[in-house]
N, CA, C and O atoms as CSV, one atom per row, in Angstrom:
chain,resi,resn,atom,element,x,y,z
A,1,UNK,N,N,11.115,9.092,-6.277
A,1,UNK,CA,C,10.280,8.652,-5.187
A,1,UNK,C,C,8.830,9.018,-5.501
A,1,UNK,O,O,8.608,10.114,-6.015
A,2,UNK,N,N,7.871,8.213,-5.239
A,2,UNK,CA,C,6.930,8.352,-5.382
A,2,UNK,C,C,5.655,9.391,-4.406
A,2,UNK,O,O,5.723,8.891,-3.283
A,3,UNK,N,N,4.991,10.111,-4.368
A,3,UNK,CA,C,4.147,10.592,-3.033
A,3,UNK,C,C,2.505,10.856,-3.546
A,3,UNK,O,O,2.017,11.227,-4.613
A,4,UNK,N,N,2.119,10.595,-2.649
A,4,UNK,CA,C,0.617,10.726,-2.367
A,4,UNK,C,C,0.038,12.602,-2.115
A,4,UNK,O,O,0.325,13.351,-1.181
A,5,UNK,N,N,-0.881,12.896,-3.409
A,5,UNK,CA,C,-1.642,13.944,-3.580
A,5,UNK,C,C,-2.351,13.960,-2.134
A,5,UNK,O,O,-2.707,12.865,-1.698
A,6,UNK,N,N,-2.511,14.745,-1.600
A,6,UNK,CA,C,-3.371,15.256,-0.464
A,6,UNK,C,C,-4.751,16.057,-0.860
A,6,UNK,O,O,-5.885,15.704,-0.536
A,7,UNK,N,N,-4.362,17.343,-1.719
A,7,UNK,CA,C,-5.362,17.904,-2.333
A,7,UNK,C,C,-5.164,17.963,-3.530
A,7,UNK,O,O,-4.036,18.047,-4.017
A,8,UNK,N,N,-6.287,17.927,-4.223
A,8,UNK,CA,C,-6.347,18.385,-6.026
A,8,UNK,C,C,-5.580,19.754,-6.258
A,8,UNK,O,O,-5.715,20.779,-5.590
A,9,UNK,N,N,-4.720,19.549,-7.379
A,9,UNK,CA,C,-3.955,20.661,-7.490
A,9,UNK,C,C,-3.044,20.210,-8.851
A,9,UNK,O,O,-2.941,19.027,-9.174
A,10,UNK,N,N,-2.583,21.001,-9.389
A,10,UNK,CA,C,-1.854,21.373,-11.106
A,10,UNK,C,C,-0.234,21.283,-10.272
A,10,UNK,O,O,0.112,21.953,-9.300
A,11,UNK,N,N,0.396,20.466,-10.848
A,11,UNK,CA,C,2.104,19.735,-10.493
A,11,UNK,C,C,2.356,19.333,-12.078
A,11,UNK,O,O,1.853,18.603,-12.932
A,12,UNK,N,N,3.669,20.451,-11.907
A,12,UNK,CA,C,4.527,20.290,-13.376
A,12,UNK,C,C,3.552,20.256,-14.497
A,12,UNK,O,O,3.792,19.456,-15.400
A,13,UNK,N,N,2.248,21.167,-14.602
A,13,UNK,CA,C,1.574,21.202,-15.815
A,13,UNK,C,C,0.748,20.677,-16.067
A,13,UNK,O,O,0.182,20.915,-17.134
A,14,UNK,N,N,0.165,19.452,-14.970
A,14,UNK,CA,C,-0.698,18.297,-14.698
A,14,UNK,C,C,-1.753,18.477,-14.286
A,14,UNK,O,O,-1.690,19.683,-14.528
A,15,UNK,N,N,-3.144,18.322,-13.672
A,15,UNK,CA,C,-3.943,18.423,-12.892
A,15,UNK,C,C,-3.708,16.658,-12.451
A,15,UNK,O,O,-3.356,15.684,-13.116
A,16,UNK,N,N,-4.172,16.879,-10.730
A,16,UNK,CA,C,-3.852,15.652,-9.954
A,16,UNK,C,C,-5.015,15.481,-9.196
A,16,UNK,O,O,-5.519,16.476,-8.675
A,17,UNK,N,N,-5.722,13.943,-8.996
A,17,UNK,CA,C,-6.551,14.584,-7.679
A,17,UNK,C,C,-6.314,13.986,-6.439
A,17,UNK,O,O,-5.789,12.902,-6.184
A,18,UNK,N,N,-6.563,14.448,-6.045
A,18,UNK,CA,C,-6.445,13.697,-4.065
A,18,UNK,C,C,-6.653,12.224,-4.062
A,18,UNK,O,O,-7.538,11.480,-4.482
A,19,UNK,N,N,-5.524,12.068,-3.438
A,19,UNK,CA,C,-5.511,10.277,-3.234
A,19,UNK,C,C,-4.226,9.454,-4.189
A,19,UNK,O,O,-3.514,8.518,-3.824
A,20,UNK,N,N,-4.236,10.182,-5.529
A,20,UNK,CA,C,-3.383,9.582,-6.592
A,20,UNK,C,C,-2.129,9.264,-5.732
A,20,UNK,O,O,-2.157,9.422,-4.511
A,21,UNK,N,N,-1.125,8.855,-6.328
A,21,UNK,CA,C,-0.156,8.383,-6.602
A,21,UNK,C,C,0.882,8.708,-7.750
A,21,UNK,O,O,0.906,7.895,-8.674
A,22,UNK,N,N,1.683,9.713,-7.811
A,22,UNK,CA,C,2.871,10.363,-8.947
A,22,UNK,C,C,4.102,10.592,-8.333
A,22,UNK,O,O,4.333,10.891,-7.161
A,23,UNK,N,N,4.936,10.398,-9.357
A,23,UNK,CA,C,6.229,11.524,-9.210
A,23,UNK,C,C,6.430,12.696,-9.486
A,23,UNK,O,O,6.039,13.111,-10.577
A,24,UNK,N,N,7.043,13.496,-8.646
A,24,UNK,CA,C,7.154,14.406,-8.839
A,24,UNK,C,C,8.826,15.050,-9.229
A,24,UNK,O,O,9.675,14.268,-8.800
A,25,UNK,N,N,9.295,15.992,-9.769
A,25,UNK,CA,C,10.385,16.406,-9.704
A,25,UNK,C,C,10.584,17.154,-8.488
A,25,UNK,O,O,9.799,17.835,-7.828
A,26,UNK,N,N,12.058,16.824,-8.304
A,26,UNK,CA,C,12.241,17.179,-7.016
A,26,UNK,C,C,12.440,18.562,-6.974
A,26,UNK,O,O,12.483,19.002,-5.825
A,27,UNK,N,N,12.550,19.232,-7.700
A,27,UNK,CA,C,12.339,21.135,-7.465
A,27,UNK,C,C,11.156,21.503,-7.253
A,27,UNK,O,O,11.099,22.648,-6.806
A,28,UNK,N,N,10.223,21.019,-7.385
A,28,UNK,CA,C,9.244,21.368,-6.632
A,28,UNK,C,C,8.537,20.249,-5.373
A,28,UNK,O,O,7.483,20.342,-4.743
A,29,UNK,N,N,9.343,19.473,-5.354
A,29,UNK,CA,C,8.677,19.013,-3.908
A,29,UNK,C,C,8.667,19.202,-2.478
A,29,UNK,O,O,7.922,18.718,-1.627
A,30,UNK,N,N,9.877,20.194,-2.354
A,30,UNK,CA,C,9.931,21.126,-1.068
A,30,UNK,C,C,8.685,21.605,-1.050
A,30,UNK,O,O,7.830,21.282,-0.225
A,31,UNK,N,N,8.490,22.664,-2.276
A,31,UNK,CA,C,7.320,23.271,-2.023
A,31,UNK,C,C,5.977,23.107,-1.721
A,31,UNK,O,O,5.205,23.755,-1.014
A,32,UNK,N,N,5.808,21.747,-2.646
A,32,UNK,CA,C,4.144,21.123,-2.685
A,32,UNK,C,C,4.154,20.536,-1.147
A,32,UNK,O,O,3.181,20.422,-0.401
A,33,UNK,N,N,5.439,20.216,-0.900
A,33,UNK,CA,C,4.840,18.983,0.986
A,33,UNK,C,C,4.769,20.542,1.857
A,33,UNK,O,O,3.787,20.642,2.592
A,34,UNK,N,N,5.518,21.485,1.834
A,34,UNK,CA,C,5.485,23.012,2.765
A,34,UNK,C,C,4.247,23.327,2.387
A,34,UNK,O,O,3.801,23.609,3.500
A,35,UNK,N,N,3.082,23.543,1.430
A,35,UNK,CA,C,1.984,23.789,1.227
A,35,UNK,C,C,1.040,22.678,1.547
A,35,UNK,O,O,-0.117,23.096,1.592
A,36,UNK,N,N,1.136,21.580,1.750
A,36,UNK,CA,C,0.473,20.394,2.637
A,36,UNK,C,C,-0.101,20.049,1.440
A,36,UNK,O,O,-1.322,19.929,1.541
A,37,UNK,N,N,0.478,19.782,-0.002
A,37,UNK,CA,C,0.005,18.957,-1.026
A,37,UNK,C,C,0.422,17.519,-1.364
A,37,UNK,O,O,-0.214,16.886,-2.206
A,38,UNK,N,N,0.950,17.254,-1.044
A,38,UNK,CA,C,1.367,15.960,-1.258
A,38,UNK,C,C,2.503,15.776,-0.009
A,38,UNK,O,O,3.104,16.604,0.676
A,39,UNK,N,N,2.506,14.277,-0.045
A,39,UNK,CA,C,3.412,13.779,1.000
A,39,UNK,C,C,3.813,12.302,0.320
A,39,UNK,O,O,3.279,11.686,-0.602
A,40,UNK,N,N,4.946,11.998,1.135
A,40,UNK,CA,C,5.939,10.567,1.021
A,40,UNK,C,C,4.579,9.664,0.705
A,40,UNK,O,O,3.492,9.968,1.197
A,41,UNK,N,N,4.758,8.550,-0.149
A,41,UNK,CA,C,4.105,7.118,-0.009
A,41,UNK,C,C,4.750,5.955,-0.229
A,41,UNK,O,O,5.507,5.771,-1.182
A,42,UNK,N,N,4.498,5.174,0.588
A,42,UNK,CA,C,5.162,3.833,1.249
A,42,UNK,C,C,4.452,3.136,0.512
A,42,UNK,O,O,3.254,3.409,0.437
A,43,UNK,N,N,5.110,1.822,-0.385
A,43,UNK,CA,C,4.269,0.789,-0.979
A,43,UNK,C,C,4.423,-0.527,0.253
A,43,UNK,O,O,5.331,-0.899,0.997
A,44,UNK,N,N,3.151,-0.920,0.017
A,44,UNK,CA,C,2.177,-2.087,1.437
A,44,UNK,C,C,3.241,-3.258,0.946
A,44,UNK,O,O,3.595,-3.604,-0.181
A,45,UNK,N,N,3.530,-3.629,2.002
A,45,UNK,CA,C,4.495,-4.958,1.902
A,45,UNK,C,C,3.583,-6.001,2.015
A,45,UNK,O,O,2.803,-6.269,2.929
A,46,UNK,N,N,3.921,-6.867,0.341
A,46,UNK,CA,C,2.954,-8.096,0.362
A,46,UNK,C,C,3.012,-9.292,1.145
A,46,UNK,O,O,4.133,-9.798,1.091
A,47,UNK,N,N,2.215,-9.906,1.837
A,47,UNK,CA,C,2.356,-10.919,2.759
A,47,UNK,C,C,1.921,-11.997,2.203
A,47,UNK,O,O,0.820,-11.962,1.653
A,48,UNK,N,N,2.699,-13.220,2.221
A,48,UNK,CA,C,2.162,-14.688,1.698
A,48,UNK,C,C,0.890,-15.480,3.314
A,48,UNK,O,O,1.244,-16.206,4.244
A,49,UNK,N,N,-0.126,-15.074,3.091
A,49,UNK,CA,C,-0.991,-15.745,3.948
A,49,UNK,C,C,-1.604,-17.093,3.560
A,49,UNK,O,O,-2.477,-17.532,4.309
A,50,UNK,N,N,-1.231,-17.851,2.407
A,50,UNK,CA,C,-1.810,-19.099,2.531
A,50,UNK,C,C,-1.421,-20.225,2.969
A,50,UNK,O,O,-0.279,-20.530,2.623
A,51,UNK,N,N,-1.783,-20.708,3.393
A,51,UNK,CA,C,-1.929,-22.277,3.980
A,51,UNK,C,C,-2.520,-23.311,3.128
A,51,UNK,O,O,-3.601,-23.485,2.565
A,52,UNK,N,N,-1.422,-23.924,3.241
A,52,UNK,CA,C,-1.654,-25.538,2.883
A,52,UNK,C,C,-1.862,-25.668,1.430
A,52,UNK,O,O,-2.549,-26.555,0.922
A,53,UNK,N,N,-1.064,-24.486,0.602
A,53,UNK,CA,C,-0.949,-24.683,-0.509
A,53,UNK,C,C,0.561,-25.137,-0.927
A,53,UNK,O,O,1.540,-25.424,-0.238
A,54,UNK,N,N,0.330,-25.081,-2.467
A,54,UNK,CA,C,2.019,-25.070,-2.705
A,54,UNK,C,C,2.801,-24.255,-2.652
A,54,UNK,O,O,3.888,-24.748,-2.952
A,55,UNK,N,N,2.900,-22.973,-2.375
A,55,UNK,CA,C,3.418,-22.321,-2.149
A,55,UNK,C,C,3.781,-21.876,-0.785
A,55,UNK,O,O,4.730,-21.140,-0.514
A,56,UNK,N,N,2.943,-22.387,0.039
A,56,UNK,CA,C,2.798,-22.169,1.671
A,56,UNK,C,C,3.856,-22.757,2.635
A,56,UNK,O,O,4.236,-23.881,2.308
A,57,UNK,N,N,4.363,-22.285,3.655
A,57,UNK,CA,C,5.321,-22.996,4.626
A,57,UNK,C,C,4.579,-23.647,5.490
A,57,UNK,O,O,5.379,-24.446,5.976
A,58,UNK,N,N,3.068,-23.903,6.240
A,58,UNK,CA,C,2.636,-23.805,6.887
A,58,UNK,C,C,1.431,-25.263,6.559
A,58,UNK,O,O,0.908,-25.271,5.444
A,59,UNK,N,N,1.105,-26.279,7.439
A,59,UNK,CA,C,0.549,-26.867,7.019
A,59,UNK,C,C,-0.923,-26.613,7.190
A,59,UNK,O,O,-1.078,-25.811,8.111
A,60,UNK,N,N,-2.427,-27.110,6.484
A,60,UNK,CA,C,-3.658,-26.538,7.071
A,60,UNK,C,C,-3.792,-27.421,8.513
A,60,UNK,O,O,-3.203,-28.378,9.018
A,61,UNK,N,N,-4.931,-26.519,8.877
A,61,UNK,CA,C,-5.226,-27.184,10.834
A,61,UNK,C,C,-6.492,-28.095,10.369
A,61,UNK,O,O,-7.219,-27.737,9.442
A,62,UNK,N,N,-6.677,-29.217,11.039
A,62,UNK,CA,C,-7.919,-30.051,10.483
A,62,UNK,C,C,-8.853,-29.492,11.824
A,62,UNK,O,O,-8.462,-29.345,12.982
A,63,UNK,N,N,-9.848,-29.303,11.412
A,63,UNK,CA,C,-10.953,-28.925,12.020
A,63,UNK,C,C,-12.271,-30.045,11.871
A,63,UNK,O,O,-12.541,-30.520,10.768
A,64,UNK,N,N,-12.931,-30.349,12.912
A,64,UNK,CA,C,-13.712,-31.381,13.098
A,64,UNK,C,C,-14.230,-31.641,14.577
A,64,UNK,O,O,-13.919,-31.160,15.667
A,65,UNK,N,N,-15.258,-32.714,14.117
A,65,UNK,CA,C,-15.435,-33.408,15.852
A,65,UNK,C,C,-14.393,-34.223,16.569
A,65,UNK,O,O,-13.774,-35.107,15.976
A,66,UNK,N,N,-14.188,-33.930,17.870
A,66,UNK,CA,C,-13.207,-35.020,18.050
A,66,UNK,C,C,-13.624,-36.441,18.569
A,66,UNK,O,O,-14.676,-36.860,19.053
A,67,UNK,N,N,-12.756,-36.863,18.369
A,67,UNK,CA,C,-12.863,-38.894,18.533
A,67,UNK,C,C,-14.245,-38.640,20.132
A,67,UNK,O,O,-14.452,-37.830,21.037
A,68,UNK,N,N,-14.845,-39.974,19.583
A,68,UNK,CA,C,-15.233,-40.261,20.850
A,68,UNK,C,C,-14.771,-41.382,21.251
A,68,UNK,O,O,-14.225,-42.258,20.580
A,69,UNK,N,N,-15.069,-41.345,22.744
A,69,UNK,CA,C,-13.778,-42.447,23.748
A,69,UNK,C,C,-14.576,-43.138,24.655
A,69,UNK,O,O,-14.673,-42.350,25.597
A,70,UNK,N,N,-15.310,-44.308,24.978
A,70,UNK,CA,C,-16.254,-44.636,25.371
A,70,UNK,C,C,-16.771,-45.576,24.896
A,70,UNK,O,O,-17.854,-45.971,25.330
């Protein structure tokens, strides 16, 4: 599992800095999250937001003036 450095700090022989992203072995990860060094990280679930491509479910919205009636 992967977790997020909190503070700069030496893990398994390493220097790390705040923010990264590593694995760690799990004999020491009781310890580093009980000392508030690192914690769990969740990878961002990718979202398909386009429109009106080929890949898209969604058709584009036409935007414009509307008809005149008169």
């Amino acid at each position: 599992m992967k977790y997020k450095v909190l503070k700069s700090c030496r893990i398994d022989g390493a220097s790390h800095n705040a923010g990264s992203v590593i694995d760690v072995s799990e004999s020491s990860v009781k310890d580093l999250m009980a000392m508030g060094r690192i914690v769990p990280h969740d990878e961002p679930v990718v979202e398909n937001r386009s429109v009106g491509l080929e890949d898209s479910d969604e058709a584009p919205k036409k935007r414009g003036r509307p008809p005149k009636h008169g």
